[in-house]
PDB file with SEQRES, HELIX, SHEET and CRYST1 records, atoms N, CA, C and O in Angstrom:
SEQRES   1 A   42  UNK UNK UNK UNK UNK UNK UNK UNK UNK UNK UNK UNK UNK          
SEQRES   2 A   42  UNK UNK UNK UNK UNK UNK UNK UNK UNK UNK UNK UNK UNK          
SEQRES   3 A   42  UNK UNK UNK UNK UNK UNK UNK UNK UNK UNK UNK UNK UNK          
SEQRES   4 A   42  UNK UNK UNK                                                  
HELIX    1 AA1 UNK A   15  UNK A   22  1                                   8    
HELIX    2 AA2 UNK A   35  UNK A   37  5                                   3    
SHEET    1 AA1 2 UNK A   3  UNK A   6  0                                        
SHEET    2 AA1 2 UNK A  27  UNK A  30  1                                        
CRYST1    1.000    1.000    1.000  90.00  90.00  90.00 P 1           1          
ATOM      1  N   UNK A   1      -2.950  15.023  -8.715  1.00  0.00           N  
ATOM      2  CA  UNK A   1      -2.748  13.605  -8.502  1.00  0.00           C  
ATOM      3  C   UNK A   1      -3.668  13.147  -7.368  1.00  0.00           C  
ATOM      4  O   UNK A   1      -3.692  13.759  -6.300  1.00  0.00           O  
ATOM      5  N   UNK A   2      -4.321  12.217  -7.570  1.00  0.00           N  
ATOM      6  CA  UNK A   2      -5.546  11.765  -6.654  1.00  0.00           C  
ATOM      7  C   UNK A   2      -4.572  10.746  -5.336  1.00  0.00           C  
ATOM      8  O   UNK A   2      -3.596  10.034  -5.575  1.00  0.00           O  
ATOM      9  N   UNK A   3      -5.106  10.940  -4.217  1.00  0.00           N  
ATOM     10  CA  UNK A   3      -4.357  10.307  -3.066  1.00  0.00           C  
ATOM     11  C   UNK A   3      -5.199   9.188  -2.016  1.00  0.00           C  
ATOM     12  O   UNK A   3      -6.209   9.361  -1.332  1.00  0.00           O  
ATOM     13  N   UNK A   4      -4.397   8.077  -2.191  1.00  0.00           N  
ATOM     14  CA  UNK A   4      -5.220   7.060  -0.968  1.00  0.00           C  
ATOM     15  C   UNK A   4      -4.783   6.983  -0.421  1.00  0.00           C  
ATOM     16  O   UNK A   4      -3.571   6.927  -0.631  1.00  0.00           O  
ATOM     17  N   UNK A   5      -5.360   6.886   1.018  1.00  0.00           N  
ATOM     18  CA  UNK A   5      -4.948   5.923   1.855  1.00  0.00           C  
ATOM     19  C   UNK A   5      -5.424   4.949   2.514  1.00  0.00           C  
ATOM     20  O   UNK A   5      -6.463   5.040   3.169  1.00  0.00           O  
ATOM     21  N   UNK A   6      -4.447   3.487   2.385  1.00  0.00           N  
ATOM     22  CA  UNK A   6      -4.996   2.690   2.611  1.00  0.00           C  
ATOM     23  C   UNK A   6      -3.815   1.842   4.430  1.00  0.00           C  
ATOM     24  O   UNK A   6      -2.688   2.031   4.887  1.00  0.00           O  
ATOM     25  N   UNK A   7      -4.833   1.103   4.745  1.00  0.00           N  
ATOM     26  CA  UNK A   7      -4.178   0.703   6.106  1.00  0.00           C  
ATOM     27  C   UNK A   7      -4.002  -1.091   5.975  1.00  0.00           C  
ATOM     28  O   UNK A   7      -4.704  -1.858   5.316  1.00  0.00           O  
ATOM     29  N   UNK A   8      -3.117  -1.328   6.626  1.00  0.00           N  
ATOM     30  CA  UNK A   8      -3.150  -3.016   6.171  1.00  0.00           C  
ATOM     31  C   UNK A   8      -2.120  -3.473   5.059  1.00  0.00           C  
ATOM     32  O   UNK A   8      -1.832  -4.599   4.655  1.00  0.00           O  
ATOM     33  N   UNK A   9      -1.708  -2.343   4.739  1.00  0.00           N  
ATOM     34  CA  UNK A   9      -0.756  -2.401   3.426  1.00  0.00           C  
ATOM     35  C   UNK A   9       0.383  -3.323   3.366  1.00  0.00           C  
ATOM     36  O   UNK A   9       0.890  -3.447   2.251  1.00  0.00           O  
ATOM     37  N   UNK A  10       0.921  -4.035   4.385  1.00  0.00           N  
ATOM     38  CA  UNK A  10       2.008  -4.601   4.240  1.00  0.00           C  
ATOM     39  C   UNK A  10       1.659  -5.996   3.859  1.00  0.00           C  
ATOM     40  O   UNK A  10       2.611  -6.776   3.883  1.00  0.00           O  
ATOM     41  N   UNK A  11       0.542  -6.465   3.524  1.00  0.00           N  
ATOM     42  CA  UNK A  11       0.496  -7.975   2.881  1.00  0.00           C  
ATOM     43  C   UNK A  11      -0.884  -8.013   2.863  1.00  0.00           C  
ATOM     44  O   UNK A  11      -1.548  -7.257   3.572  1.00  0.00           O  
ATOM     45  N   UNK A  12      -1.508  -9.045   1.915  1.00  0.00           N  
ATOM     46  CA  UNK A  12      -2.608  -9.316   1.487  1.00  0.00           C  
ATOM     47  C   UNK A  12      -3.493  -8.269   0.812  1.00  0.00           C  
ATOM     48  O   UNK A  12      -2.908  -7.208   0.598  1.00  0.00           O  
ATOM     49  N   UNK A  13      -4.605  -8.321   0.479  1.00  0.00           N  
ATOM     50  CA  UNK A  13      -5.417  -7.614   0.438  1.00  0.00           C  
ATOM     51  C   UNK A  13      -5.099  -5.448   0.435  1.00  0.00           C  
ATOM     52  O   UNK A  13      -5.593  -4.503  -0.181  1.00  0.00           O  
ATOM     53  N   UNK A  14      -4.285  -5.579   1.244  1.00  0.00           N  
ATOM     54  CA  UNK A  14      -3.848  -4.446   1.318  1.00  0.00           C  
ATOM     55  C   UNK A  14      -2.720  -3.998   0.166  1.00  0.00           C  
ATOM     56  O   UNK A  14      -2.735  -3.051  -0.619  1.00  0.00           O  
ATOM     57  N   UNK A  15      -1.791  -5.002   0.368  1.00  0.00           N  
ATOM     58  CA  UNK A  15      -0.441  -4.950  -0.745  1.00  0.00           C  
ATOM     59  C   UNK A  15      -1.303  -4.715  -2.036  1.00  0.00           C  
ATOM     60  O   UNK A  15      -0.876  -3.938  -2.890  1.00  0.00           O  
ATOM     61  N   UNK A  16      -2.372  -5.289  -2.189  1.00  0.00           N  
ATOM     62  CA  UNK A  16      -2.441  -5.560  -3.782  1.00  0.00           C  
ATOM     63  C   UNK A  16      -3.214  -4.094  -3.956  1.00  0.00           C  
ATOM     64  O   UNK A  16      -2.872  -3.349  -4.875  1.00  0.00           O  
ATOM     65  N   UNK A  17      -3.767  -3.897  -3.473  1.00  0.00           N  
ATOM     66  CA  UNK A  17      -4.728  -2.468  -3.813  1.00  0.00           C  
ATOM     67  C   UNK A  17      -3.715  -1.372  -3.662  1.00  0.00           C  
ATOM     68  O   UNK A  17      -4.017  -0.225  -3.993  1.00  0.00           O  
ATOM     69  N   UNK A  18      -1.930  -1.805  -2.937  1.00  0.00           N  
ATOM     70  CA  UNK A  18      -1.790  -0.506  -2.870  1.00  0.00           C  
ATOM     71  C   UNK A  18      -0.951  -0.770  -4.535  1.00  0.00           C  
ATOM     72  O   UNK A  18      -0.640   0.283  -5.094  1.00  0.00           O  
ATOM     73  N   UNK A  19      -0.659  -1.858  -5.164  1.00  0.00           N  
ATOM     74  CA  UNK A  19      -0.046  -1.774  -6.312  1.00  0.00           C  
ATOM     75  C   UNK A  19      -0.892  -1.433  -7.691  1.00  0.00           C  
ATOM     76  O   UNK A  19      -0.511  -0.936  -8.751  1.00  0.00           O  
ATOM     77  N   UNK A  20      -2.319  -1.940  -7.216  1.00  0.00           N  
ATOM     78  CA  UNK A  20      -2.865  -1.608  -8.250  1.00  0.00           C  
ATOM     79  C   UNK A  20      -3.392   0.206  -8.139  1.00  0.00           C  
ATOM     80  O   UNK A  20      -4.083   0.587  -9.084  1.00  0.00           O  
ATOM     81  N   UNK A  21      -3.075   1.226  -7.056  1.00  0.00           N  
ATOM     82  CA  UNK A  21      -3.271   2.189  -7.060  1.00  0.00           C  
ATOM     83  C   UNK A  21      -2.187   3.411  -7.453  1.00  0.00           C  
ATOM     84  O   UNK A  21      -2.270   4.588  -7.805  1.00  0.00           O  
ATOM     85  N   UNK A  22      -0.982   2.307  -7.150  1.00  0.00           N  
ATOM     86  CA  UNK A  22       0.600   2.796  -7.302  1.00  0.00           C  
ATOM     87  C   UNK A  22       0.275   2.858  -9.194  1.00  0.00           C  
ATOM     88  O   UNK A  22       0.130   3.915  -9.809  1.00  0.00           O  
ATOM     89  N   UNK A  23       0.221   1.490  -9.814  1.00  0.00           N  
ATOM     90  CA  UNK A  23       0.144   1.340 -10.820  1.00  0.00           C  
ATOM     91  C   UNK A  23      -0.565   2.583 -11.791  1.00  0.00           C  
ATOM     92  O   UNK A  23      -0.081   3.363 -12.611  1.00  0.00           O  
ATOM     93  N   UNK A  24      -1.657   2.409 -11.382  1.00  0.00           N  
ATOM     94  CA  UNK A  24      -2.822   3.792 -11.789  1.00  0.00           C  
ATOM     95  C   UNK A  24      -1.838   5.011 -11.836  1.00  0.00           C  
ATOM     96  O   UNK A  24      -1.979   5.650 -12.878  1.00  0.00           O  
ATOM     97  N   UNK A  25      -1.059   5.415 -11.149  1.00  0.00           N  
ATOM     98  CA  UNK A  25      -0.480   6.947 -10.686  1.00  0.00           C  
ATOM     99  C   UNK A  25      -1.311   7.852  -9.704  1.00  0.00           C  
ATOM    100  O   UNK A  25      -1.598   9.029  -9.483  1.00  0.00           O  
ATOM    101  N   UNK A  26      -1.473   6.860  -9.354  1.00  0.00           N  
ATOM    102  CA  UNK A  26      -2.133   7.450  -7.411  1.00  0.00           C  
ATOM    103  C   UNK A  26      -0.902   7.874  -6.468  1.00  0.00           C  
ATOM    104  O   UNK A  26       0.240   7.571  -6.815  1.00  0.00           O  
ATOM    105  N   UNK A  27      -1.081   8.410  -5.553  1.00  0.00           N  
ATOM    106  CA  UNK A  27      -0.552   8.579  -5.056  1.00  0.00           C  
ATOM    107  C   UNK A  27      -0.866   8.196  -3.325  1.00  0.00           C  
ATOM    108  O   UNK A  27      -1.647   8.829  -2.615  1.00  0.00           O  
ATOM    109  N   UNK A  28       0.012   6.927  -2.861  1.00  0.00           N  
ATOM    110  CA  UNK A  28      -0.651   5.473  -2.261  1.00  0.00           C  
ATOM    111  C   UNK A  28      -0.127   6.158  -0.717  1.00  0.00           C  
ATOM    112  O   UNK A  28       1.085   6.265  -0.907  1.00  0.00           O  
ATOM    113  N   UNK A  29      -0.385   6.643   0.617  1.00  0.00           N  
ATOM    114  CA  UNK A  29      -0.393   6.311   1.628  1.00  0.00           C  
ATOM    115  C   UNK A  29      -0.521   5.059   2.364  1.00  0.00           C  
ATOM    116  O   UNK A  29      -1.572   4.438   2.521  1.00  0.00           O  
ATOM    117  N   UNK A  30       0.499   4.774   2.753  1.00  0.00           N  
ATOM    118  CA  UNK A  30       0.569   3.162   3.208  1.00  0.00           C  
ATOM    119  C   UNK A  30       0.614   3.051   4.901  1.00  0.00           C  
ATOM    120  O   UNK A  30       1.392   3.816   5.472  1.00  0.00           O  
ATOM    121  N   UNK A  31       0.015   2.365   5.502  1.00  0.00           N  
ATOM    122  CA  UNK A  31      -0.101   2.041   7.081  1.00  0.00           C  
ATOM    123  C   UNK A  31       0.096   0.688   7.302  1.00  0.00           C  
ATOM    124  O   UNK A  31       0.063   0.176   6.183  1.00  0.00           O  
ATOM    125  N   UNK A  32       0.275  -0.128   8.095  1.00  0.00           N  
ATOM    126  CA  UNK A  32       0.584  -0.772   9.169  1.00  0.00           C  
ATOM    127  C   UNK A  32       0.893  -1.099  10.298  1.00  0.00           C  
ATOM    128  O   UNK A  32       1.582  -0.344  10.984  1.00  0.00           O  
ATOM    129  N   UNK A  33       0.519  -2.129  10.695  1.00  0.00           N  
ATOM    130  CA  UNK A  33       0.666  -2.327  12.244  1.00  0.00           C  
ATOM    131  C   UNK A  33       2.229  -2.602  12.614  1.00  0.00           C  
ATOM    132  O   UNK A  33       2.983  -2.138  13.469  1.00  0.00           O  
ATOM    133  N   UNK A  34       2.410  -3.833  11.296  1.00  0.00           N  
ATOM    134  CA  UNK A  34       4.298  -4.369  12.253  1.00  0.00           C  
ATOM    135  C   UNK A  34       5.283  -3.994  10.779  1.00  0.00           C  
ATOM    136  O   UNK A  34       5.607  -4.758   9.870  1.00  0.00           O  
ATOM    137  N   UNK A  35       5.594  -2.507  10.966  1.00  0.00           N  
ATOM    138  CA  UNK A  35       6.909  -2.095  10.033  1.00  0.00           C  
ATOM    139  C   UNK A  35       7.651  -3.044   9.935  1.00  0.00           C  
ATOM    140  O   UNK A  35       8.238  -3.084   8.853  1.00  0.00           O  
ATOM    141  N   UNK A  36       7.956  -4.132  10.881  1.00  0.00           N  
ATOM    142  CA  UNK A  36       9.204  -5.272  10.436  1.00  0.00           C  
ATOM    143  C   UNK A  36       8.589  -6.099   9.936  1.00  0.00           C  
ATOM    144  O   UNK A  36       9.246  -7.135  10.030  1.00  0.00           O  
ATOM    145  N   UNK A  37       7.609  -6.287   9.400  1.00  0.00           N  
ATOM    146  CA  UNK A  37       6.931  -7.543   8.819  1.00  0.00           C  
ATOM    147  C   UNK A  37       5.989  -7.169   7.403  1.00  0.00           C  
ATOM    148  O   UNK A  37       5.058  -7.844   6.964  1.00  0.00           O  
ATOM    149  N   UNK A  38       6.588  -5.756   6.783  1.00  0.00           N  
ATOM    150  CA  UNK A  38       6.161  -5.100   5.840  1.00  0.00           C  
ATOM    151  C   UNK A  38       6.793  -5.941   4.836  1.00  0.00           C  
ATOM    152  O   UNK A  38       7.720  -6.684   5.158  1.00  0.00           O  
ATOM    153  N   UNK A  39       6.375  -5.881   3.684  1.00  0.00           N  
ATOM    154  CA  UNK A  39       7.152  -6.605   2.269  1.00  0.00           C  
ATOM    155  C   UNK A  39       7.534  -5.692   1.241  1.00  0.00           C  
ATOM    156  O   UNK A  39       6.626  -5.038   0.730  1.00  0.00           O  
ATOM    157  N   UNK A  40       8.573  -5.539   0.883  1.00  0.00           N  
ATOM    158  CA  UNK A  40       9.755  -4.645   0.613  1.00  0.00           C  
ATOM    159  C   UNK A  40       9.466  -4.395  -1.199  1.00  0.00           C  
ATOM    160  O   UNK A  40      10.034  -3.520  -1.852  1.00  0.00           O  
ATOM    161  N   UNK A  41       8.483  -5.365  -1.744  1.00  0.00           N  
ATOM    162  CA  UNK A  41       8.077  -4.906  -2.916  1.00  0.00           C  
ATOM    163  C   UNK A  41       7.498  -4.082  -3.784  1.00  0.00           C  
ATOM    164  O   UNK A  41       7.468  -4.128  -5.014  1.00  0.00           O  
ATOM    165  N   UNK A  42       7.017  -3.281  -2.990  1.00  0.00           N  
ATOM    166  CA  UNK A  42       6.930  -2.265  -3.860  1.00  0.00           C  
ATOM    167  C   UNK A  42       7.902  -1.566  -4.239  1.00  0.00           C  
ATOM    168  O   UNK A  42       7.729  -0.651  -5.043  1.00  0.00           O  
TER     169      UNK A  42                                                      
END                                                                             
């Protein structure tokens, strides 16, 4: 299983690449700066 990681993940630009990598069957490493201001959708 191929693995990213991406930083910025909790909104914009970041969110979407990590769904379209989730989607794929990647396997998505996610970072951010403010854990309380992450968006709970994935």
């Amino acid at each position: 299983m191929p693995t990213v990681l991406l930083t910025g993940a909790n909104r914009g630009i970041g969110f979407g690449f990590s769904k379209v990598y989730m989607d794929a069957g990647w396997r998505v490493l996610a970072a951010e700066r403010d854990p309380d201001g992450a968006d709970d959708r994935l």
